[in-house]
Every structure is written in structure tokens, then in C-alpha cells.
C-alpha distance (Angstrom), angle and dihedral (degrees) to the residues before:
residue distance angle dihedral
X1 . . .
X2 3.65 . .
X3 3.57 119.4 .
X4 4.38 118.4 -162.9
X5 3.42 112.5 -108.1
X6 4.07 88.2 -127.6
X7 3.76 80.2 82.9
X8 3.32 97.4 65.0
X9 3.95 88.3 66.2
X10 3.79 130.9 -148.1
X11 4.00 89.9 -83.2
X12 3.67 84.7 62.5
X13 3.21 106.3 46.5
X14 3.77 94.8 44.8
X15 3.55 89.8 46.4
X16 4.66 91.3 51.9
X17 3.57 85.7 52.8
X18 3.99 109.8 37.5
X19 3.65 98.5 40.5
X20 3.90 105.9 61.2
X21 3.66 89.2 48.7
X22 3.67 87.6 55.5
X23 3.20 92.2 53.6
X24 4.00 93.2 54.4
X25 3.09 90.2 52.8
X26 3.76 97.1 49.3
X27 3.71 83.6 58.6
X28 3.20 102.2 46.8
X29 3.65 82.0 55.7
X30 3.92 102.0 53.2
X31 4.13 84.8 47.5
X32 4.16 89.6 59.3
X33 3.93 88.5 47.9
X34 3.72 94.1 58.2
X35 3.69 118.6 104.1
X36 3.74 94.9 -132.3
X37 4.18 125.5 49.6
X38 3.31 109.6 -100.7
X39 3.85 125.1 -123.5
X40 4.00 106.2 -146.1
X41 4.67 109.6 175.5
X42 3.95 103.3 -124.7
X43 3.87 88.1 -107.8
X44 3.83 97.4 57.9
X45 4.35 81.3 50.0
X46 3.36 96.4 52.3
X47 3.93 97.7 34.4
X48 4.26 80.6 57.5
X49 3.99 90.3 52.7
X50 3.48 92.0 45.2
X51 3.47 99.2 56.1
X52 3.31 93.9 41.4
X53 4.03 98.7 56.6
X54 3.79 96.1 21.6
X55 4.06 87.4 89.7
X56 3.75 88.8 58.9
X57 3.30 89.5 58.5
X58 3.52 108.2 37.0
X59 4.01 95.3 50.6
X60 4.09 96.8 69.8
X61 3.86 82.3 54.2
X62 3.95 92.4 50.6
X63 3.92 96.7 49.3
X64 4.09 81.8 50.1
X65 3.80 102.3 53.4
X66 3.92 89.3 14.4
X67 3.75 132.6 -132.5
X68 3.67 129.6 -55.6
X69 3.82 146.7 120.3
X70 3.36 93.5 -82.0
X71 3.74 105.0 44.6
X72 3.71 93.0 44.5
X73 3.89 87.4 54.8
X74 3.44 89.5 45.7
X75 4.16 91.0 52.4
X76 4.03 91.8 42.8
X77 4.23 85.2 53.0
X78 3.43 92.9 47.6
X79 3.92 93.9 53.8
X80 3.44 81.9 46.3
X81 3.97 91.9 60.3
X82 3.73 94.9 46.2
X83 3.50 96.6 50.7
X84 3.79 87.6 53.5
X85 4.05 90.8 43.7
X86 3.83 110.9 42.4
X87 3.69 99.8 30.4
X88 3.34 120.0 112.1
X89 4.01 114.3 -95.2
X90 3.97 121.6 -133.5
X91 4.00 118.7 -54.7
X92 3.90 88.7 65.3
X93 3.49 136.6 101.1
X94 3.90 135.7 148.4
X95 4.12 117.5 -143.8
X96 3.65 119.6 -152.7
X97 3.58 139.3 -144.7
X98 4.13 87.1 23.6
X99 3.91 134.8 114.7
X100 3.06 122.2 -128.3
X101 3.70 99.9 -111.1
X102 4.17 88.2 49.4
X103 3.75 88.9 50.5
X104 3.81 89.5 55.2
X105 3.58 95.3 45.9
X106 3.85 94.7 52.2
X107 3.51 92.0 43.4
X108 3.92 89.2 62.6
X109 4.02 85.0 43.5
X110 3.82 85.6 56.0
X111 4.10 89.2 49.6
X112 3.60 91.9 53.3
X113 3.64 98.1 43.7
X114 4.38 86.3 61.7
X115 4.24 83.3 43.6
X116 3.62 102.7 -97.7
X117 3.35 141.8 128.9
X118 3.86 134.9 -155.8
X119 3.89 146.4 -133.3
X120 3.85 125.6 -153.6
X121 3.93 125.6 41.2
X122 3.94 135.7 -133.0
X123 3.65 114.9 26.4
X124 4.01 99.5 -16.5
X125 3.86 126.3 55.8
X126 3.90 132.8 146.9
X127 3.48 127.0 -146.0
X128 3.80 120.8 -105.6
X129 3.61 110.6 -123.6
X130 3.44 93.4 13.3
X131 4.39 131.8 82.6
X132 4.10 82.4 -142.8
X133 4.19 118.2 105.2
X134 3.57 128.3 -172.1
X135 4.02 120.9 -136.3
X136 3.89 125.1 -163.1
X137 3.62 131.4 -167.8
X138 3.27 120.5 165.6
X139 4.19 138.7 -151.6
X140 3.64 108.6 -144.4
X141 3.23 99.9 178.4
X142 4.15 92.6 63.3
X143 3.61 84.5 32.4
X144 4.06 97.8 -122.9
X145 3.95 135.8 124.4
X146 3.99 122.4 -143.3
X147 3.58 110.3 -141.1
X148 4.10 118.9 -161.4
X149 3.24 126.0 -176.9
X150 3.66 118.8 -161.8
X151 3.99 142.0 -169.4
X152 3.94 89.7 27.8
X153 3.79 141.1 115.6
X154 3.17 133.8 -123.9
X155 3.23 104.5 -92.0
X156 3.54 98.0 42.4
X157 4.38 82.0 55.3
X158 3.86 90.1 55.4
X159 3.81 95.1 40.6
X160 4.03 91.4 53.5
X161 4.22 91.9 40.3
X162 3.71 83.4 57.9
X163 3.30 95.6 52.4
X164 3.45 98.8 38.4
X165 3.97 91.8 55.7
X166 4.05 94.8 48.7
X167 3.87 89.2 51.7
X168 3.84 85.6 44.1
X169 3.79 89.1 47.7
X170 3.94 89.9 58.4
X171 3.69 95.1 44.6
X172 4.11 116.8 90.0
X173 3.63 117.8 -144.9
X174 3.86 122.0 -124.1
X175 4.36 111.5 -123.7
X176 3.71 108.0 -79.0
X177 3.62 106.9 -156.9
X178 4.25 86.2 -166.0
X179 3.58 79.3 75.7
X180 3.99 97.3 72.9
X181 3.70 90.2 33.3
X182 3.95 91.4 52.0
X183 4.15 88.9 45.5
X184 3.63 94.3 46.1
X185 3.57 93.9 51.2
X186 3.85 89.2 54.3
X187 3.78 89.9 54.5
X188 2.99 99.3 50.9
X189 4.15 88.6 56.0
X190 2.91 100.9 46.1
X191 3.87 98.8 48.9
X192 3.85 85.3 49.7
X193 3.63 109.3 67.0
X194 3.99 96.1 20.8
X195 4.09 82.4 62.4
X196 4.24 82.2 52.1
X197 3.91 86.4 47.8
X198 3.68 93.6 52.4
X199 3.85 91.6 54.0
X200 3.87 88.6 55.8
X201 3.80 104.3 45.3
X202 3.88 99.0 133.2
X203 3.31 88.1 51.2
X204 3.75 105.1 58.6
X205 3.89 82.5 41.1
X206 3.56 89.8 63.6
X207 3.87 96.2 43.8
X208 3.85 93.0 48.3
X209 3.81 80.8 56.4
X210 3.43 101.9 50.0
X211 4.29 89.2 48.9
X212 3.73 83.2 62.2
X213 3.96 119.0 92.3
């Protein structure tokens, strides 16, 4: 049975779209109040955005084809899919609560701790003895630093992400005050629209109801 999305109300829908971005950024906030940078794989980042936008996207296609079991499963598989398609494969990994300038510097650390030594400065180095080099960009506005590391294998990846996380693991952060910023504007979304919610109980009762064969 397929129920109109008008049903859903406007408490609803601002509540599927506003609250899983509060929740990213409630964790980006908790990982820029840690005392150590923290080492995230590109996957796990992107899988986090994803989820977090994929609602905003998916919700003009439910109020088109409307809501039911099966188009819901259908929207859940298709996140699925992308996150498996367009995120980013191994050699990748964002580090939080780090400038750009301490993410290059550990970086080298991590290089030196596997015996290595590298050629280039800033953002763009390659590794001596080795075809691999290491890019970073850097967000400062969430206060992270993407790390890719190109031209290697596998193993060569999962040897330097090691290393990388037990210097990283030793290093102490400096106060980030994007953290409070970046956890008070998840509060403040996710008090919003769950206060909406509460208005329309009965409501959601009844459309949880109607989902069910």
C-alpha cells in the first residue's frame, strides 16, 4: 500500500532531513574535543556525509513515487550502492581536530617511524625509495586534513595507516573552539524539529501503522 507523502506532514519531513545532519555535526563535534587527532579511513568519512545528506535527497523522490515498504527499501539500498560506488577506495583517510601544517608534520613522523624519508614540502611530497606520494588538503572550517596516498599497494597503505594512527595516538591536540560551535549547532537541530515531532505524535503513530502490512 502506498501512502501520499502529504501524510507524512511538514514536522516530518523537516524532522528526516534536519536531524541526521545534526547528528554529523554532533560528531564531528565530539571528534574536535578529543585530546588526540583522530584518524577516520576515507570510506567511514564519506559513509558519515552520506548519511547525513542522503535524506535530503531521497525525500523529493519519496513525495514523487510516495511512501511505502517497498520504496523506502528501495531508497535505503540505493544509499547503500552509492556509498559502496563513489566513496573513496583505500589510500585515503581524513584526520580530525588537526591543521593543516600539524597534519603534514605527523605525516612525515609517520614516514620515519616505517624508515623512510621524503622529498617535496607543504601539501605535496613523494616518498624516497618508493613510486608512492602523499597529498593533503585540508578543511579548516571542520578542522580536518585528507590524507591520500598514491602509487602504493596495499600493504604498503595499511603499513603507513598504522603508523600514522600510533604517531597520531601520541600527539595531543591544541583546543579547537570549532568544536563547541560545531556541537552547539547540532543541538540546536536536533531540539528543533524533535520539539515539531512531539506536537504530532498521533500522527506518526498512525503512519508507522499504515507502513505495516
Amino acid at each position: 500500500m502506498t501512502i501520499g507523502i502529504e501524510y507524512l506532514g511538514v514536522s516530518l519531513r523537516i524532522t528526516t532531513v534536519v536531524v541526521p545532519v545534526a547528528v554529523y555535526f554532533l560528531i564531528l563535534g565530539l571528534l574536535n574535543t578529543r585530546r588526540h587527532p583522530q584518524l577516520l579511513s576515507g570510506r567511514l568519512d564519506f559513509c558519515l556525509l552520506l548519511a547525513a545528506m542522503g535524506p535530503l535527497a531521497l525525500l523529493p523522490v519519496l513525495g514523487l513515487f510516495g511512501t511505502s515498504v517497498l520504496s523506502m527499501a528501495a531508497a535505503v539500498a540505493a544509499l547503500v550502492a552509492a556509498a559502496f560506488i563513489l566513496s573513496p577506495s583505500r589510500g585515503q583517510w581524513v584526520i580530525y581536530n588537526l591543521s593543516a601544517q600539524e597534519g603534514a608534520r605527523l605525516v612525515r613522523q609517520a614516514l620515519q617511524r616505517m624508515g623512510l624519508e621524503t622529498q617535496g614540502s607543504g601539501t605535496e611530497f613523494r616518498i624516497v625509495g618508493c613510486e608512492g606520494t602523499i597529498r593533503l588538503s585540508a578543511f579548516p572550517v571542520l578542522r580536518n586534513v585528507t590524507v591520500r596516498l598514491e602509487g602504493a599497494d596495499g600493504q604498503f597503505q595499511q603499513r603507513f595507516a598504522d603508523a600514522l594512527a600510533e604517531i597520531l595516538a601520541r600527539d595531543r591536540s591544541e583546543q579547537n573552539p570549532a568544536a563547541v560551535a560545531l556541537l552547539l549547532v547540532a543541538m540546536a537541530r536536533l531540539v528543533a524539529p524533535l520539539a515539531l515531532m512531539a506536537r504530532h505524535a498521533p500522527e506518526i503513530v498512525r503512519l508507522l501503522t499504515d507502513l505495516l502490512p
